[in-house]
Structure formats: structure tokens, C-alpha cells
Backbone bond lengths (Angstrom), bond angles and torsions (degrees), N, CA, C in turn:
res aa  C-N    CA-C-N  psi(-1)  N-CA   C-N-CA  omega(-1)  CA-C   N-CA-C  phi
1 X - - - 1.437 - - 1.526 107.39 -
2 X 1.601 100.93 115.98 1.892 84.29 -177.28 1.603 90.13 -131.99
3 X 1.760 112.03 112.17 1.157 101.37 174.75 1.648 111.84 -116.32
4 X 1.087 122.55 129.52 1.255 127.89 168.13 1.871 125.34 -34.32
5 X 1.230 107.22 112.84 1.627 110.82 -163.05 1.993 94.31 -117.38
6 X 1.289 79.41 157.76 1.846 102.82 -161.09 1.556 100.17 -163.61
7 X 1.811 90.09 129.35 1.697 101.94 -176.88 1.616 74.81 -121.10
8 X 1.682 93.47 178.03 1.327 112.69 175.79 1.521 94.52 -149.37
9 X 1.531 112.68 126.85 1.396 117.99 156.95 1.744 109.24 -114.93
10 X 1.105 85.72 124.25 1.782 97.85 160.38 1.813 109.29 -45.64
11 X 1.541 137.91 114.55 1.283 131.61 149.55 1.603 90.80 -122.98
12 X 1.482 91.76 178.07 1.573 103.93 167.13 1.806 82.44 -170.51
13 X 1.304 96.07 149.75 1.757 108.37 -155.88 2.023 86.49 -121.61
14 X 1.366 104.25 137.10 1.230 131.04 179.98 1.271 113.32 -113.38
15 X 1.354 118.93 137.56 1.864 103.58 163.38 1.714 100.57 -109.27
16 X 0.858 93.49 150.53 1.631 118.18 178.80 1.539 117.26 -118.44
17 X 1.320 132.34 48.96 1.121 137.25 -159.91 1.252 131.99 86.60
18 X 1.239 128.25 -79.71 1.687 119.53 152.63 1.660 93.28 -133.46
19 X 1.273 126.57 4.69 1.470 114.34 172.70 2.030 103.77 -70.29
20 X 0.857 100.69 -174.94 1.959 116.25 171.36 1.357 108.21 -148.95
21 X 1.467 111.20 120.07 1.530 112.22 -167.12 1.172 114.10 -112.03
22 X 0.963 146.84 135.18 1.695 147.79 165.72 1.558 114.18 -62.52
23 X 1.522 113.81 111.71 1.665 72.28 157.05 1.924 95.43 -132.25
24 X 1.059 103.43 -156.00 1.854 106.51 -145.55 1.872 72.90 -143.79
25 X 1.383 108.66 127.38 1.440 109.19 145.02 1.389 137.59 -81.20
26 X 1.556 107.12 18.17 1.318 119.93 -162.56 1.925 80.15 -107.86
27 X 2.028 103.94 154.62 1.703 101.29 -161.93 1.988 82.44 -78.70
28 X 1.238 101.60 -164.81 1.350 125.24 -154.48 1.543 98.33 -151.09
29 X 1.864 102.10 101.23 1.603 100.98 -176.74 1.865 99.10 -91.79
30 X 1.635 107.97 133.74 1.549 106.83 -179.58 1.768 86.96 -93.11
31 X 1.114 128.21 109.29 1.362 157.47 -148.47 1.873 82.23 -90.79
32 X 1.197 125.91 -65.61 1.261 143.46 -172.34 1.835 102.38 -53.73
33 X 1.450 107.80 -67.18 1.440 111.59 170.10 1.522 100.17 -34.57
34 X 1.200 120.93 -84.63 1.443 137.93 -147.91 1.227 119.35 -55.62
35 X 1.929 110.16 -13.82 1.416 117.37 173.46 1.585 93.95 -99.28
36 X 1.015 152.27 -26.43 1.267 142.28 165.20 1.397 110.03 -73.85
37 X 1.223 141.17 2.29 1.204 124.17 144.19 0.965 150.21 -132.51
38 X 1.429 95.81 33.46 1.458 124.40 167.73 1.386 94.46 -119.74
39 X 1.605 152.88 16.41 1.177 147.31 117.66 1.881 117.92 -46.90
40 X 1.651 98.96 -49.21 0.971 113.75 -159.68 2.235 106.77 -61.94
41 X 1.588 96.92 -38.78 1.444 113.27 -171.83 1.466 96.22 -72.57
42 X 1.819 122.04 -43.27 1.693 98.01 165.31 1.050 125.32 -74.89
43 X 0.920 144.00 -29.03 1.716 135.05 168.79 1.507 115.98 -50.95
44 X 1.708 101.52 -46.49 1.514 97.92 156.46 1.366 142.03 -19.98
45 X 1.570 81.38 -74.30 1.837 103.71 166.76 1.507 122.37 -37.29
46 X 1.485 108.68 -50.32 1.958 125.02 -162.44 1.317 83.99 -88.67
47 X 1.539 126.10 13.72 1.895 108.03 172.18 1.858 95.89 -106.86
48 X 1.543 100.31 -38.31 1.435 100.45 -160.10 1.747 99.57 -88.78
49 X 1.199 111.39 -0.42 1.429 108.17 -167.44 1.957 92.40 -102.61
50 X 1.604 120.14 -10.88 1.251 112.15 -169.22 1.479 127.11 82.50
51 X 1.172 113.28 -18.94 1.543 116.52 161.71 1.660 119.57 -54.92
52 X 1.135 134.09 -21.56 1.258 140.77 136.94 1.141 122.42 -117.45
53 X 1.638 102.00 158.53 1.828 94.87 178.34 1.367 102.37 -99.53
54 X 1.410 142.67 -34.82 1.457 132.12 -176.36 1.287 111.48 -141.65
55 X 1.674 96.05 179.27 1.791 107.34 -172.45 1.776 107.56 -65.93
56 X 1.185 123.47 -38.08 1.279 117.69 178.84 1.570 111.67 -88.26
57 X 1.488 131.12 13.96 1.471 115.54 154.48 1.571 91.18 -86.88
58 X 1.205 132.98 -67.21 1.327 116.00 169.09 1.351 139.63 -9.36
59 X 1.418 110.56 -60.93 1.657 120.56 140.93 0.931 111.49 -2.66
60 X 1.116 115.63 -79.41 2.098 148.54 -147.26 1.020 86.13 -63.65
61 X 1.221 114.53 -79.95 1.741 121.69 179.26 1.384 135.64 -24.63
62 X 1.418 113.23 -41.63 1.094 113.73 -164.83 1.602 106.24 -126.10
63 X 1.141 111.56 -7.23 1.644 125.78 155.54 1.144 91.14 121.73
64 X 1.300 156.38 -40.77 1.059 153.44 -153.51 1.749 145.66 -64.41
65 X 1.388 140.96 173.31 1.553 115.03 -168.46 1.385 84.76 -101.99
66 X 1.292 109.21 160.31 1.598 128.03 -161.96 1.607 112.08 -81.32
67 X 2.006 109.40 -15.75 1.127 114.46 141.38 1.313 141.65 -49.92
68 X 0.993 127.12 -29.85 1.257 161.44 -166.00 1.452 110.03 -79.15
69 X 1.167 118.99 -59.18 1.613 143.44 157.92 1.051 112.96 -47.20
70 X 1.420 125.97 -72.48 1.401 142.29 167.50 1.434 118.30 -10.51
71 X 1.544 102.54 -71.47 1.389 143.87 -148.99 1.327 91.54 -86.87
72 X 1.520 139.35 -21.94 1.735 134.97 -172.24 1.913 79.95 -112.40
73 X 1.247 124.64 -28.79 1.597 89.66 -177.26 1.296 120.06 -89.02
74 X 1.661 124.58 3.14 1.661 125.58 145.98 1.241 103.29 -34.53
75 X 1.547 139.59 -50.48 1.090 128.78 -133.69 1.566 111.33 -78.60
76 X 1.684 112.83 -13.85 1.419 118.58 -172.84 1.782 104.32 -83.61
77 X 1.312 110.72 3.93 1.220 112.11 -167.52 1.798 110.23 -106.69
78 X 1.359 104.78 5.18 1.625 135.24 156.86 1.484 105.90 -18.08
79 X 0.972 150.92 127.08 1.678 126.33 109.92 1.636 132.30 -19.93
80 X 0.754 122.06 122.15 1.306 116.47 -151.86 1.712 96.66 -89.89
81 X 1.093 135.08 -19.13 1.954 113.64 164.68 1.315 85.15 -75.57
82 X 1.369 158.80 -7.61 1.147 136.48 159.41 1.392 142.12 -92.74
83 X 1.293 105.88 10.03 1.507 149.78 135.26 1.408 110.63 -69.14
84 X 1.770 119.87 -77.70 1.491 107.69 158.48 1.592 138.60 -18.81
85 X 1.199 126.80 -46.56 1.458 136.26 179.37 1.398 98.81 -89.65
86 X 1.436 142.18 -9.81 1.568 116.30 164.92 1.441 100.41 -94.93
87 X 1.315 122.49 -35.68 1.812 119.06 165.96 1.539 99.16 -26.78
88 X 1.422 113.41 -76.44 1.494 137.70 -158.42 1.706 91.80 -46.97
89 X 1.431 104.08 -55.01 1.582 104.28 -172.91 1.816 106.05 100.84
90 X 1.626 107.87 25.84 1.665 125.84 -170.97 1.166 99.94 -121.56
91 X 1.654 127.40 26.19 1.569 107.07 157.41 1.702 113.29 -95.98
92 X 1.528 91.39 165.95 1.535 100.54 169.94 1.525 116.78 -33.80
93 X 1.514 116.86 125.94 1.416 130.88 174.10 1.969 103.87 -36.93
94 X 0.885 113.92 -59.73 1.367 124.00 150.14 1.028 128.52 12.07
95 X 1.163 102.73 -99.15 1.597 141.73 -158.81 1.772 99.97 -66.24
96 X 1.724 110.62 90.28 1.412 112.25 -160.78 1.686 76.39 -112.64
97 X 1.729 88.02 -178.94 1.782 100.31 169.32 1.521 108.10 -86.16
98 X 1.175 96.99 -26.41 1.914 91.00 166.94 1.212 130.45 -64.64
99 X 1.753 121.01 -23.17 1.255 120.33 170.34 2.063 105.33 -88.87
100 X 0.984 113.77 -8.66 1.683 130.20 162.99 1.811 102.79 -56.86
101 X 1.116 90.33 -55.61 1.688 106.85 -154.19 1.681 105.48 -69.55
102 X 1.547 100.66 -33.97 1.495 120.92 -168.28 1.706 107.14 -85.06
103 X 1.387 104.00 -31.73 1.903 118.11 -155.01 0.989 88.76 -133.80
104 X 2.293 103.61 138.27 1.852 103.69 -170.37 1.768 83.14 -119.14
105 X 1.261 91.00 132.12 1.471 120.78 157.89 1.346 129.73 -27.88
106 X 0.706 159.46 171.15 2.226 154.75 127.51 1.405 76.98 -75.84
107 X 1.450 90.42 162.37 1.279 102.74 146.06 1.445 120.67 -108.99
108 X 0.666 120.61 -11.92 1.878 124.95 149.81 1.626 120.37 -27.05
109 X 1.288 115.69 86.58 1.425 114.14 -166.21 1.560 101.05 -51.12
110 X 1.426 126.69 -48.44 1.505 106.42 -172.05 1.785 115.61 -62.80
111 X 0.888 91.26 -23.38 1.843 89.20 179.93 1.472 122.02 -75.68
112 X 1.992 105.97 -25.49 1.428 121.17 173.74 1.708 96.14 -63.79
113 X 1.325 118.84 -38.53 1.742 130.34 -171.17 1.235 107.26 -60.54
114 X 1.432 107.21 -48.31 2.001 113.38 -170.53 1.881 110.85 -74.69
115 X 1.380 91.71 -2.83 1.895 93.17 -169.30 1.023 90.68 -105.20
116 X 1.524 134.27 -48.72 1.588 136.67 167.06 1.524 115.72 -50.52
117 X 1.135 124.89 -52.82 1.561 108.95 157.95 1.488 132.43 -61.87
118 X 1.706 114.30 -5.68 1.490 112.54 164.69 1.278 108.06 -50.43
119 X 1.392 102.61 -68.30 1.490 123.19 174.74 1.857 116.45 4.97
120 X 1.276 99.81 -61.65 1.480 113.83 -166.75 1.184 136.66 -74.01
């Protein structure tokens, strides 16, 4: 039986100066983001639940520098459709945990919104 097989991916190709970019209309999960902040929401938890008292016993715990901790528990302080769109895997190509880690937030969800639409 030899039957002829055919995928189809959605691209559409951009230039960006003299580069040529791919992009995929399919969303884009940052796999890396999404484990740092869903680290970040349990540690949360073991703060508000009292099982630890701070970001650097956590540290201790888990080997890590207390920066490190710190810097992933901004992340519960999200807007949450902006939480939604990294679930989805529909934020700005951008918008990594390294530029999280590097750049501090408001916590003012509309202002987290107006920096997330720079992005685009």
C-alpha cells in the first residue's frame, strides 16, 4: 500500500531588513517561561500556606540564589489575560522570562497591558 501523504503548515515569510523570517500562525508555547511560572505559583502557595516563611528559605531548599526565587515570584503578580496568552502560547515572540528576570513590571495590571502591547 503506498499512499501519498501531505501535511500542511500555515507559514507566511516576512523580511525584516535583509533577514527573512518565518512565522507559523500556529501559538508558540515558551516551554521555559511556563515552567518558571508555574514554579513561581507553587512557591507562592508554600509562602501563603506557611510552610515556608521566605523566598530565600526556598532558595535553600531547592538549591538555588534567592535572586532567582525573587525574580520567578514577580511572575504571580501578572495580569492574568497576560498569563492567559502565555498558557495559549500567543504572546509576543519577545516577551521571554529573561526579559521578566532582567525588566521589573508595575504592578498595575493596565500598565503590565500597555508594555505588553509595546511588544507588537
Amino acid at each position: 500500500m503506498n499512499a501519498d501523504m501531505e501535511s500542511f503548515v500555515p507559514l507566511t515569510f516576512a523580511r525584516r531588513g535583509v533577514q527573512r523570517l518565518t512565522r507559523t500562525d500556529t501559538p508558540a508555547h515558551d516551554t521555559t517561561f511556563l515552567v518558571g511560572l508555574s514554579r513561581a505559583f507553587y512557591w507562592k502557595s508554600l509562602l501563603d500556606a506557611g510552610a515556608t516563611k521566605s523566598g530565600s528559605e526556598i532558595a535553600i531548599k531547592e538549591g538555588l540564589h534567592h535572586s532567582v526565587v525573587n525574580e520567578l515570584l514577580r511572575l504571580t503578580l501578572l495580569a492574568p489575560d497576560i498569563i492567559g496568552q502565555l498558557m495559549a502560547g500567543t504572546q509576543p515572540r519577545r516577551l521571554t522570562l529573561m526579559w521578566f528576570q532582567r525588566n521589573r513590571l508595575p504592578v498595575d495590571w493596565q500598565a503590565q497591558r500597555n508594555i505588553i502591547a509595546s511588544f507588537r
